[in-house]
VEXTORSE-409446 format. One record per residue: residue in one letter; residue number from 1; x negated, y, z of N, C-alpha, C, CB in turn. Coordinates in Angstrom, 2 decimals, padded with zeros to 5 digits, always signed. Glycine has a CB too. Example, Ala and Ser with C-alpha at 12.3 -4.5 7.8 and 13.67 -1.06 7.14 Angstrom:
VEXTORSE-409446
ATOM  residu  num  n.x  n.y  n.z  ca.x  ca.y  ca.z  c.x  c.y  c.z  cb.x  cb.y  cb.z
ATOM  A  1  -013.19  -005.69  +007.80  -012.30  -004.50  +007.80  -013.20  -003.30  +007.80  -011.31  -004.47  +009.05 $
ATOM  S  2  -012.85  -002.25  +007.08  -013.67  -001.06  +007.14  -012.90  +000.03  +007.87  -014.08  -000.60  +005.72 $
This chain:
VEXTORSE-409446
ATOM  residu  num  n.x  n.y  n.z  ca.x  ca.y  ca.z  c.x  c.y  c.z  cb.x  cb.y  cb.z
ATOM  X  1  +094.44  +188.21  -050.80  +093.30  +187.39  -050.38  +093.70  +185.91  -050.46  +092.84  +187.78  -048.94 $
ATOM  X  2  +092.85  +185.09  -050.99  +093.10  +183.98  -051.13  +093.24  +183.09  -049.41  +091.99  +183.58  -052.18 $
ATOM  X  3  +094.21  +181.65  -049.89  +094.57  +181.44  -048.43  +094.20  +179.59  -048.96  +096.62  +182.13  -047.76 $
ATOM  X  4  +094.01  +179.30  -047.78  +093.40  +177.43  -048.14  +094.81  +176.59  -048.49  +092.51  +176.41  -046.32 $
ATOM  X  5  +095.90  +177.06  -048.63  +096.99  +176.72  -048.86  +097.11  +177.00  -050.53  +097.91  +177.41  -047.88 $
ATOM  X  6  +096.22  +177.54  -050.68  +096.45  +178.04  -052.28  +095.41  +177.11  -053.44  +095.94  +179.95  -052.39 $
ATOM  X  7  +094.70  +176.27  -052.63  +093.87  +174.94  -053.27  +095.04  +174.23  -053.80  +092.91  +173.89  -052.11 $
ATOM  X  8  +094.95  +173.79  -055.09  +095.23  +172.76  -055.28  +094.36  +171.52  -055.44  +095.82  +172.96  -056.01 $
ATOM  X  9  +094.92  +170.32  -054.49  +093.92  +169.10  -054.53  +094.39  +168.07  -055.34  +093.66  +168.48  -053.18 $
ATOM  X  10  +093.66  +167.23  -056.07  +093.75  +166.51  -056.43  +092.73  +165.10  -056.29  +094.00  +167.06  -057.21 $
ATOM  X  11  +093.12  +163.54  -056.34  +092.31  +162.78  -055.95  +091.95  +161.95  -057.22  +092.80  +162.11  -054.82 $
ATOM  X  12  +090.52  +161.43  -057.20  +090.28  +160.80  -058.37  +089.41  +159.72  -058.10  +089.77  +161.67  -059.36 $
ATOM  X  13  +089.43  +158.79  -058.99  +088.48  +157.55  -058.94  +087.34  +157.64  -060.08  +089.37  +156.13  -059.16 $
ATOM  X  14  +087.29  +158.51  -060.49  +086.34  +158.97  -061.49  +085.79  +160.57  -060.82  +087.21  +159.05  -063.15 $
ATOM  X  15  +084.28  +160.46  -061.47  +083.41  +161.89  -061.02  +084.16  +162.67  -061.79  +081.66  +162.09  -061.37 $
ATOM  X  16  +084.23  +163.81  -061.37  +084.79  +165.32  -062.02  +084.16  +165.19  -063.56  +084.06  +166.99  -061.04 $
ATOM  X  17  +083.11  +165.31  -063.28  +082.36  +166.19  -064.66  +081.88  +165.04  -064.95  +081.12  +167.58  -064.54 $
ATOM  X  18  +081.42  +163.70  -064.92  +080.82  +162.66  -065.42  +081.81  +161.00  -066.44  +080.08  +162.33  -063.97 $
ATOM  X  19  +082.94  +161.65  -065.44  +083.88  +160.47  -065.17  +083.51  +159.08  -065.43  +085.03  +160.64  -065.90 $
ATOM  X  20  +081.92  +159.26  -064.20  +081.86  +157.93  -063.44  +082.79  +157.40  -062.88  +081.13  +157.89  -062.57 $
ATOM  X  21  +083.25  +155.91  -062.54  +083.86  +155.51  -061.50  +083.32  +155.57  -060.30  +084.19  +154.50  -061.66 $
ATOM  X  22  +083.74  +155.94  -059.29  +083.37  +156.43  -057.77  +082.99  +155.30  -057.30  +084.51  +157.07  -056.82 $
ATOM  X  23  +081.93  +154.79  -056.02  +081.22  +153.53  -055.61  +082.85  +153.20  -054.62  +079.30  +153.79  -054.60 $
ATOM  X  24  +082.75  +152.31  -054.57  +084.02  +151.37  -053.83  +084.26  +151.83  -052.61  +083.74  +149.80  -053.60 $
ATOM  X  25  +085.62  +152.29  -052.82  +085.83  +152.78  -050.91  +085.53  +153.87  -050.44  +085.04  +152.07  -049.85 $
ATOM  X  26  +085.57  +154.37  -052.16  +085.32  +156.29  -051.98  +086.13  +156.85  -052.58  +084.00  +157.07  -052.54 $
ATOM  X  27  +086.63  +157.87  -052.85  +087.51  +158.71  -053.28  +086.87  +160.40  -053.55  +088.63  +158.57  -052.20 $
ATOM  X  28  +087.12  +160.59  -055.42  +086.82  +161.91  -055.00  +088.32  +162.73  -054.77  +085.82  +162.63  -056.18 $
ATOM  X  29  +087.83  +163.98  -053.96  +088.75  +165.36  -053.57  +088.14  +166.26  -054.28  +088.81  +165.91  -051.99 $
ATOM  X  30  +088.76  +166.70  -055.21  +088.66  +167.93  -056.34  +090.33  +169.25  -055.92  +088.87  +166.85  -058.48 $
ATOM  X  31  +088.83  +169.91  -055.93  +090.29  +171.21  -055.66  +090.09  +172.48  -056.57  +090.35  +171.99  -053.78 $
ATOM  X  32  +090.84  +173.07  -057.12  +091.25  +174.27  -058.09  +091.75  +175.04  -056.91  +092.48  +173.96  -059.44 $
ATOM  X  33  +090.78  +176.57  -057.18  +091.70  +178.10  -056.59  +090.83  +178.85  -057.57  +091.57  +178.80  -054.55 $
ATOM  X  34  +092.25  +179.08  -058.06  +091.99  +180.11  -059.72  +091.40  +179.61  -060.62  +091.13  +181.38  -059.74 $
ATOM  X  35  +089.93  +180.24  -060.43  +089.27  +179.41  -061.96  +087.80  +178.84  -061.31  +088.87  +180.81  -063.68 $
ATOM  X  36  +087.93  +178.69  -059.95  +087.17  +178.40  -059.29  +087.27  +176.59  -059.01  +087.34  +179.37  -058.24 $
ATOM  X  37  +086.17  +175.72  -059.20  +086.75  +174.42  -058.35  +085.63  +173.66  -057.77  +087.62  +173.33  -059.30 $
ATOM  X  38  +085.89  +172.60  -056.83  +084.78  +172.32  -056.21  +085.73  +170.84  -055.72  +084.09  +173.62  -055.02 $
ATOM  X  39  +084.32  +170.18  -055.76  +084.91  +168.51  -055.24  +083.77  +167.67  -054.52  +085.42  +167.41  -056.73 $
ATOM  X  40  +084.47  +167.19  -053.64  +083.60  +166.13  -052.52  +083.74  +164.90  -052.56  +083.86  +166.26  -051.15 $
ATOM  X  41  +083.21  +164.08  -052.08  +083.32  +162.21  -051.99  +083.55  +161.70  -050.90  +082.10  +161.37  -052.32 $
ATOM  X  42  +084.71  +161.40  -050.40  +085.46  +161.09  -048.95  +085.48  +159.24  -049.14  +087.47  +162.02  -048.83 $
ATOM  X  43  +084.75  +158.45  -047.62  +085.36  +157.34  -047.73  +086.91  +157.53  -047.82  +084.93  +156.54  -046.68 $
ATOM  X  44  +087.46  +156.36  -048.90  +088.55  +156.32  -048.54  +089.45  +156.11  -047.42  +088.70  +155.90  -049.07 $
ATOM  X  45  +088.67  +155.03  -046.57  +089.48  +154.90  -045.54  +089.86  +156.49  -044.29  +088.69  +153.61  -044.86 $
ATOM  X  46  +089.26  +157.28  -044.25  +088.73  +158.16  -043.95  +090.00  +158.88  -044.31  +087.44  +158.37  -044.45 $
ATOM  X  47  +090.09  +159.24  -045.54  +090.90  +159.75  -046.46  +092.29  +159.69  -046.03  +090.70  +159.11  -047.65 $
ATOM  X  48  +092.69  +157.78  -045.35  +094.53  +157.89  -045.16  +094.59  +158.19  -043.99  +095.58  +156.53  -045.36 $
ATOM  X  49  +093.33  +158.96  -042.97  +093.35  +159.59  -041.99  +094.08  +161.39  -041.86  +092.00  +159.39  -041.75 $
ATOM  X  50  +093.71  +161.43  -043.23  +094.00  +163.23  -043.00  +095.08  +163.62  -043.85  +092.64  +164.33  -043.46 $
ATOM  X  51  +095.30  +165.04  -043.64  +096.52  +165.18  -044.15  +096.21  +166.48  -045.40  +097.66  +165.54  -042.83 $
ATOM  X  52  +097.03  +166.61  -046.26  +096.60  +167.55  -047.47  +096.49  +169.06  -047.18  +097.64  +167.42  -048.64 $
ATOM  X  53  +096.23  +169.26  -045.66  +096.15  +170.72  -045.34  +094.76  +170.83  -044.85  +097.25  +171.24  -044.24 $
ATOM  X  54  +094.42  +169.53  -044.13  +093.05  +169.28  -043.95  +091.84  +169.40  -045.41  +093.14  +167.78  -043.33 $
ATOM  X  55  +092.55  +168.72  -046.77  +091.55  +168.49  -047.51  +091.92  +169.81  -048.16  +091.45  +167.10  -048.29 $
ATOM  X  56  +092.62  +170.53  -048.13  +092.94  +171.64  -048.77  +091.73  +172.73  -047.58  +094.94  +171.92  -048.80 $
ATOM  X  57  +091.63  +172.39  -045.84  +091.21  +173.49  -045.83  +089.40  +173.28  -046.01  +091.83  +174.15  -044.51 $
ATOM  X  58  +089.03  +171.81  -046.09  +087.50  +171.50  -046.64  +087.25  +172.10  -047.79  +087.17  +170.05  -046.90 $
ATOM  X  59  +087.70  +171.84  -048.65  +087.91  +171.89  -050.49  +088.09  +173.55  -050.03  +089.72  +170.76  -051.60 $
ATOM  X  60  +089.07  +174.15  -049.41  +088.49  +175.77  -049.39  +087.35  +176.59  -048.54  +089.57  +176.53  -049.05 $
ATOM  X  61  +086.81  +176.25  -047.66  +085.49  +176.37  -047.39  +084.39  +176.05  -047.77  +085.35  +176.15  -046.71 $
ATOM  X  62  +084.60  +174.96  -049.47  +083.70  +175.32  -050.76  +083.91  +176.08  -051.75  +083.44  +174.42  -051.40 $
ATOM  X  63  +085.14  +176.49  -051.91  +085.40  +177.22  -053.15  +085.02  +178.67  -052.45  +087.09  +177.02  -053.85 $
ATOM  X  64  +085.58  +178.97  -051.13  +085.61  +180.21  -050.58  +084.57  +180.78  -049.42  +086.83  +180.25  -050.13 $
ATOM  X  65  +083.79  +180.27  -049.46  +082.62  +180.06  -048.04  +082.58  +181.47  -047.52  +080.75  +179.53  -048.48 $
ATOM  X  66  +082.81  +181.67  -045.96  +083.17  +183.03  -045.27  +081.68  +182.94  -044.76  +084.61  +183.14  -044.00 $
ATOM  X  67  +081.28  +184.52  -045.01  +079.94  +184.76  -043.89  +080.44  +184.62  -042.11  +079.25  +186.70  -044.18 $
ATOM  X  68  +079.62  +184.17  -041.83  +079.73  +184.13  -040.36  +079.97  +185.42  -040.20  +078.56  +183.61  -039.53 $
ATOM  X  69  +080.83  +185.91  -038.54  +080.69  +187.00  -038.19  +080.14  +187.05  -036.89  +081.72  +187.58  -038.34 $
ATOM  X  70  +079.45  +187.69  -036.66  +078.65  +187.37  -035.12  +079.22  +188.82  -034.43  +076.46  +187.24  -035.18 $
C-alpha cells in the first residue's frame, strides 16, 4: 500500500503542464507516486514554513484521497 513518504516532491517556478511562470511569491509543489501526479500553488513564504513530510503528506492526499470512515 502506498505510504505519503513514497511522494516524490518537487518545487517549481513554472506551471506543470503549461510552464507558465508562477505569479510572484508562489511556488508550485508537484508530486509523483508511480505514474500518478498532482501539484498545488503554495505562497512561498508559507512554503519555508513546512517541512518535506508535510508537502509530501498534502501532495498525497491528492494523488491518494482516502474515503472517510465513519
Amino acid at each position: 500500500m502506498s505510504k505519503f513518504k513514497d511522494v516524490v516532491v518537487t518545487l517549481s517556478k513554472k506551471h506543470p503542464q503549461t510552464a507558465e511562470p508562477v505569479q510572484a511569491g508562489h511556488t508550485f509543489v508537484i508530486g509523483v507516486l508511480g505514474k500518478k501526479s498532482a501539484y498545488y500553488e503554495i505562497a512561498t513564504e508559507q512554503l519555508n514554513n513546512l517541512h518535506n513530510d508535510d508537502l509530501q503528506k498534502a501532495l498525497f492526499q491528492l494523488l491518494h484521497p482516502q474515503t472517510p470512515h465513519h
